[in-house]
C-alpha positions in Angstrom: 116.6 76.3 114.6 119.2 74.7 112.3 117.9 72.1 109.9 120.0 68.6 110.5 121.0 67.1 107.3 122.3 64.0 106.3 125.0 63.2 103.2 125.7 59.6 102.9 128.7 58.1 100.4 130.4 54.9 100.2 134.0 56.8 100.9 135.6 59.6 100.1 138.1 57.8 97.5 139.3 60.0 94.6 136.7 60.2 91.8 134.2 63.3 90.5 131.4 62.6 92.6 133.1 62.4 95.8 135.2 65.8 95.1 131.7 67.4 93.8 130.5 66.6 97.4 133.5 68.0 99.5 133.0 71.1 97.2 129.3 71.5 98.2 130.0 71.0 101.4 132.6 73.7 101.6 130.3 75.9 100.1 126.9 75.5 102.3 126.1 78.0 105.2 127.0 76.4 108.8 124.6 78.8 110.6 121.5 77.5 108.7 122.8 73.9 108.8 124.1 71.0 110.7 125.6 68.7 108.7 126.5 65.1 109.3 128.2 62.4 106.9 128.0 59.2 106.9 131.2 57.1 104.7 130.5 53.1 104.2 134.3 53.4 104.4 136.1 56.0 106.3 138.8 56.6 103.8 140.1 58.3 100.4 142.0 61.5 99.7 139.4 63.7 100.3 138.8 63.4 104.1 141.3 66.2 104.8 139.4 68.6 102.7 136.0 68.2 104.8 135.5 71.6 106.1 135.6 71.5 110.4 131.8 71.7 111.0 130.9 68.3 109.3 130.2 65.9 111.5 131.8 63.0 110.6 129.6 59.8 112.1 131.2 56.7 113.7 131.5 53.7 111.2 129.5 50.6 112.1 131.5 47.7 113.5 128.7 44.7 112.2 129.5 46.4 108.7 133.4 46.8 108.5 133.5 42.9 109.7 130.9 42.2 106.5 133.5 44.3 104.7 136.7 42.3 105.4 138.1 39.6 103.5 135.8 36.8 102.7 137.1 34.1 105.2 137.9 36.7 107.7 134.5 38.0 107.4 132.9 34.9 107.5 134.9 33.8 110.6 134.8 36.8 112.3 130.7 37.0 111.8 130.9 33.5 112.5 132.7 33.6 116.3 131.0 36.5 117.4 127.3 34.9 116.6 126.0 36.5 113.6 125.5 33.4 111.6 123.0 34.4 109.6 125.2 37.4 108.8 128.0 35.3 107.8 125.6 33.5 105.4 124.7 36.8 103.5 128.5 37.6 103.1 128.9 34.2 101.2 126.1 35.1 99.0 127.1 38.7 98.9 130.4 37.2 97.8 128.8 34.9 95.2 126.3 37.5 93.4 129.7 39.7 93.2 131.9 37.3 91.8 129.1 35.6 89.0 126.9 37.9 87.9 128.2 40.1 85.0 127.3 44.1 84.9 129.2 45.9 88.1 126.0 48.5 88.6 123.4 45.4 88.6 125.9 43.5 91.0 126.1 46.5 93.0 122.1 46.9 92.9 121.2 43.4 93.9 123.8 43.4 96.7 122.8 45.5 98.4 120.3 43.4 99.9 123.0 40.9 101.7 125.2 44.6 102.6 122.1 46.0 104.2 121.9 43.5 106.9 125.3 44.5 108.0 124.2 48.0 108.5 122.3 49.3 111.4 119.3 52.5 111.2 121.1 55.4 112.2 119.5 57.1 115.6 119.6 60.4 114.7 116.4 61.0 112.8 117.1 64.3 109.9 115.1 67.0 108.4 116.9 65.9 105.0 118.9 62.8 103.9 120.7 62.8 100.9 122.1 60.1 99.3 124.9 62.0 97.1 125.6 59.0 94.7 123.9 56.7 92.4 123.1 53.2 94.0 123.8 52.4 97.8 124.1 56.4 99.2 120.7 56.1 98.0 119.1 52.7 99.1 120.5 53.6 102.5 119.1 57.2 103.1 115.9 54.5 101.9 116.2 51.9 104.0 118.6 52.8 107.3 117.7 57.0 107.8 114.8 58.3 109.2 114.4 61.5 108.1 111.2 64.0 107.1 112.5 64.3 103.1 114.9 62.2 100.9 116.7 63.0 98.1 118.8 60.4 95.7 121.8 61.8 93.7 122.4 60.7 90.1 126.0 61.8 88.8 126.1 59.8 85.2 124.0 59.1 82.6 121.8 56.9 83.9 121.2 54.2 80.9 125.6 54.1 80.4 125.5 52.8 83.5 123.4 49.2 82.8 121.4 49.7 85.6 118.5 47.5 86.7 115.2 50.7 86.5 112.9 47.7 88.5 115.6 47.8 91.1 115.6 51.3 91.5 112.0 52.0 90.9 110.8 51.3 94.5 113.4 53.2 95.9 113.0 56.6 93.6 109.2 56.2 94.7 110.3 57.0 98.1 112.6 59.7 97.4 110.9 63.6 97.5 113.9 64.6 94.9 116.2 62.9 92.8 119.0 65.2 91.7 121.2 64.9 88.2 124.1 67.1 86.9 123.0 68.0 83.9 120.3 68.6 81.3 120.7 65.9 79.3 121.2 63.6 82.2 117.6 64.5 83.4 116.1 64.3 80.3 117.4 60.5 80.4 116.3 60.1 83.9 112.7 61.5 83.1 112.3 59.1 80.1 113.4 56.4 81.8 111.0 57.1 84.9 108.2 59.3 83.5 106.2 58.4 86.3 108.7 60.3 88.6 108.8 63.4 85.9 108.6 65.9 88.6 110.8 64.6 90.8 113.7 65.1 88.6 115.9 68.5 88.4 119.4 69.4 87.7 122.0 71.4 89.9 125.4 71.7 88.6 128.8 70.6 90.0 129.8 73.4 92.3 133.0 74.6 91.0 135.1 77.8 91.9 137.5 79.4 89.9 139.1 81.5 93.3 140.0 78.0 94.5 140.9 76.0 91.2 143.6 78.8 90.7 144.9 79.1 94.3 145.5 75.2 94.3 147.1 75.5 90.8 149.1 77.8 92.0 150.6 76.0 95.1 153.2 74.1 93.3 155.8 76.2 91.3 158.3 74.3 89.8 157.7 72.4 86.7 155.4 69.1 87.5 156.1 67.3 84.5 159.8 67.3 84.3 159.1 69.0 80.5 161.8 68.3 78.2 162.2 71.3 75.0 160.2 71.0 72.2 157.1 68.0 73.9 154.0 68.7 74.4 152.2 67.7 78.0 149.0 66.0 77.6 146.8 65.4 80.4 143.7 63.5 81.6 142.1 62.7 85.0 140.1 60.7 86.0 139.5 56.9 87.9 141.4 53.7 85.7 137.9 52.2 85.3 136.3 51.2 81.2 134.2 53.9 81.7 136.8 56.8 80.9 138.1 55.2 77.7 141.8 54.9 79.2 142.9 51.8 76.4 141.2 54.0 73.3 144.1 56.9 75.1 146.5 54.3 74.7 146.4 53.4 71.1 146.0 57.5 70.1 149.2 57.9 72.1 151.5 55.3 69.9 149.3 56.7 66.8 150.7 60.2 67.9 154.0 59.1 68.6 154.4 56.9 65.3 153.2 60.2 63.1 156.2 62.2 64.8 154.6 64.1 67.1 156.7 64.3 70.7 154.4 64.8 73.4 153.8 62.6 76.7 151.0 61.9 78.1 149.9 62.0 82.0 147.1 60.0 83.5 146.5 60.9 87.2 143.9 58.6 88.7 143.7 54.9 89.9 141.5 51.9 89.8 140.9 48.5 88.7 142.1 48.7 85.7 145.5 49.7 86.2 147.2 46.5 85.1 145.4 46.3 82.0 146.2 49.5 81.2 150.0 48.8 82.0 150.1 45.9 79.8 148.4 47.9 76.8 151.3 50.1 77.2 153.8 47.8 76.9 152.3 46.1 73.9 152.4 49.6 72.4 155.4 50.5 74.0 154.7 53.5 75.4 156.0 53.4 78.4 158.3 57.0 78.8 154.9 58.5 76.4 152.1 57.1 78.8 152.2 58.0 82.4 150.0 56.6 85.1 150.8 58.9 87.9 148.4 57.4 90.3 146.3 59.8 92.7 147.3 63.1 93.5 145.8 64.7 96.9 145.9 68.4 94.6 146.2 67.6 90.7 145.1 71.3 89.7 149.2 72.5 89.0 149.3 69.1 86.9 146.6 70.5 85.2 147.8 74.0 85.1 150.9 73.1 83.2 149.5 70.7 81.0 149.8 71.7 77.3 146.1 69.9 76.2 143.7 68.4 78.5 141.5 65.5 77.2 138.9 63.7 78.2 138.8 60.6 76.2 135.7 58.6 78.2 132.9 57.0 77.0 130.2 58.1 78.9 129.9 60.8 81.5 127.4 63.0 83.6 128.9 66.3 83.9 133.1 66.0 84.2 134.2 67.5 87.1 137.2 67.5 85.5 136.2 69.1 81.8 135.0 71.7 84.3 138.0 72.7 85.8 140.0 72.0 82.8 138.3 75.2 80.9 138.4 77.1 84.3 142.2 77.0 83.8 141.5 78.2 80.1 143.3 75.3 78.7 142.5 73.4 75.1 140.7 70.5 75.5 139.7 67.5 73.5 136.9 65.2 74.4 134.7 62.1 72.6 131.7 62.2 71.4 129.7 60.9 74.7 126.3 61.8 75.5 126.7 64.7 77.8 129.6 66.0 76.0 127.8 68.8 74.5 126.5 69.7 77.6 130.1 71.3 78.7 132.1 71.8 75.0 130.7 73.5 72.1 133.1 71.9 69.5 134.9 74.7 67.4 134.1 77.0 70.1 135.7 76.4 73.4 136.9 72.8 72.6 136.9 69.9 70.2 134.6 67.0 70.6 136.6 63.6 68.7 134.9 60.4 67.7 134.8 58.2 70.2 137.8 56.0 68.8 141.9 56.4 68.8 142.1 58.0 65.2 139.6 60.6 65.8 141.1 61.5 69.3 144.8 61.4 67.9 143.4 63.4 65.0 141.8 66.0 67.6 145.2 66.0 69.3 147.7 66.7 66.3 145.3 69.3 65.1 145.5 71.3 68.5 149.0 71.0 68.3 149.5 72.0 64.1 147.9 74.9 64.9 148.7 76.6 67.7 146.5 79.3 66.6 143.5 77.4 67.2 144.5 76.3 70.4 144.6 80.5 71.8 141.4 81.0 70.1 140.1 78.2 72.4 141.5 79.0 75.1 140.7 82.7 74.7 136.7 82.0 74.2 137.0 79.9 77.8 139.0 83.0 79.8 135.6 84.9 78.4 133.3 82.5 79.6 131.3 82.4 83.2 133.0 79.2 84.8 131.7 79.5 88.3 129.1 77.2 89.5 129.0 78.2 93.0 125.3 79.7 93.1 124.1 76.2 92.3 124.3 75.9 96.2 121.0 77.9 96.3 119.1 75.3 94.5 119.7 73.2 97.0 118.9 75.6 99.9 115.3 76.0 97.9 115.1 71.6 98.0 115.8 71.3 101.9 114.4 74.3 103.4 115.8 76.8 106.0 
């Protein structure tokens, strides 16, 4: 008998975690496994790439009313009798708009959101709750299943969460699952109690697929004009990926001579911000926000240098695919960095400010010799991830 499991994410909105799960799911073996998902939020770019045999469950009406605008939420909670509802989205509301720290706010919420959301019937052999935070309080509180397992994609203490919060909830989980090394060694000293709880499996990536996609789109992306070089870096417009610190090493860049533009493809909160950083610097034909794009792998085929310019990561998805397609890359000094780039060897690691990633930058491009010796070491290296799928396979049985 197939063993039923359960992955539960907010949505499936562009952003590493979500595309790690489509991989994984793309990759596990339908005649062992049934597999349902449940989205707070049936939307984002990735729903078309669910393979066929998911099972896609219905949305819950109470929850996409608590999920509405405030005072169409509160009146539509309101008319149809759920007063005591429409009371938790006013404080859900209030704890969202006054207290500081988005992972704590998205913690402590929880607790209004969860009265929105009914227990699922189906009962599971496994749920998994694929990201950090409310994937994982749900599998928790709203799945009945014979084995939990929580999902931890970043590095755990960058995040400013609350550890009492998630204490009770890790105590109820049989596995809780990082993406790298380092990211469970900060997992395990921050919950030694749960020491052999924690393991890591990888980001399932695949070279066969990264260069098919890269190689769907033909003509040139960028528009290149002679003599520029293409920078490139993906990734969500949140504070996390150190977008603004891009900024200023672009105008450094440009103001040293160098002619190169750089692409952002990604979107987010912080997109107006980042728009009125470029003006001040006036960068605006040099620094590109191209929004999302549904396949960004010929962006990233084309691109001259790919960096990564965050300031704190779990394991970049992006990094990841980035050396797959052999290309120089240049990231900060975060504290999973080393887990992906050895710097010298198949990248260079910058200082986590705009002179040391502009100085990264100029040196990739002043010696173009450096830049093939890097991308040579990566077209020698093992890229391929996809026997990480095994490891879960030994977690959930079957």
């Amino acid at each position: 008998m197939k063993k039923k499991l359960l992955f539960v994410m907010p949505s499936l909105a562009a952003g590493g975690g979500e595309k790690s799960l489509v991989t994984m799911l793309s990759h596990i073996d339908f005649d062992r496994y049934e597999v349902d998902l449940f989205l707070f939020n049936r939307e984002g770019i990735f729903l078309d790439a669910l393979p066929k045999e998911v099972r896609l469950l219905d949305s819950q009406s109470l929850f996409d009313a608590f999920m509405l605008p405030l005072f169409r939420s509160v009146r539509t909670l309101w008319a149809s009798g759920h007063i005591g509802l429409a009371y938790s989205r006013l404080r859900y509301t209030l704890r969202n708009r006054y207290r500081s720290g988005s992972s704590v706010t998205e913690q402590h919420s929880w607790k209004y959101m969860s009265r929105a959301m009914d227990t699922l019937e189906q009962k599971y052999d496994v749920a998994i709750g694929f990201l950090e935070k409310s994937s994982t309080y749900f599998c928790v509180d709203k799945v009945r299943a014979d084995k939990r397992i929580g999902w931890i994609h970043i590095d755990y203490d960058k995040l400013e969460m609350d550890p009492k919060f998630d204490k009770p909830y890790f105590g109820k989980l049989d596995h809780i699952i990082t993406v790298s090394e380092e990211c469970e060694d900060i997992l395990k000293r921050r919950f030694p109690e749960y020491d052999r709880k924690i393991s890591t499996i990888y980001n399932i990536v695949s070279p066969t697929i990264i260069n098919r996609l890269g190689e769907q789109q033909a003509g040139d992306v960028y528009g290149r004009q002679a003599g520029e070089t293409i920078l490139l870096t993906i990734g969500r417009l949140h504070a996390q990926k150190g977008l603004p610190l891009a900024v200023e090493a672009c105008a450094t860049l440009v103001a040293n001579g160098y002619n190169i533009r750089w692409f952002i493809i990604g979107e987010g909160e912080e997109r107006e911000a980042l728009q009125e950083l470029i003006r001040k610097h006036g960068m605006e034909e040099r620094f590109i926000l191209l929004g999302l794009r549904a396949n960004p792998y010929p962006y990233t085929r084309q691109c001259d240098i790919y960096v990564q310019p965050s300031r704190f990561e779990g394991k970049s998805i992006a990094i990841d695919e980035a050396k797959i397609m052999h290309k120089p890359i240049v990231v900060t000094n975060f504290s999973t960095a080393k887990d992906q780039i050895r710097d010298g060897a198949n990248g260079l690691i910058a200082s986590m400010d705009s002179e040391g990633v502009a100085t990264a930058i100029a040196r990739l491009i002043d010696e173009p010799a450096l830049a093939g010796r890097l991308a040579k070491e990566l077209s020698e290296e093992k890229l391929g991830t996809e026997e990480e799928i095994h490891k879960l396979y030994k977690l959930v049985g079957g």
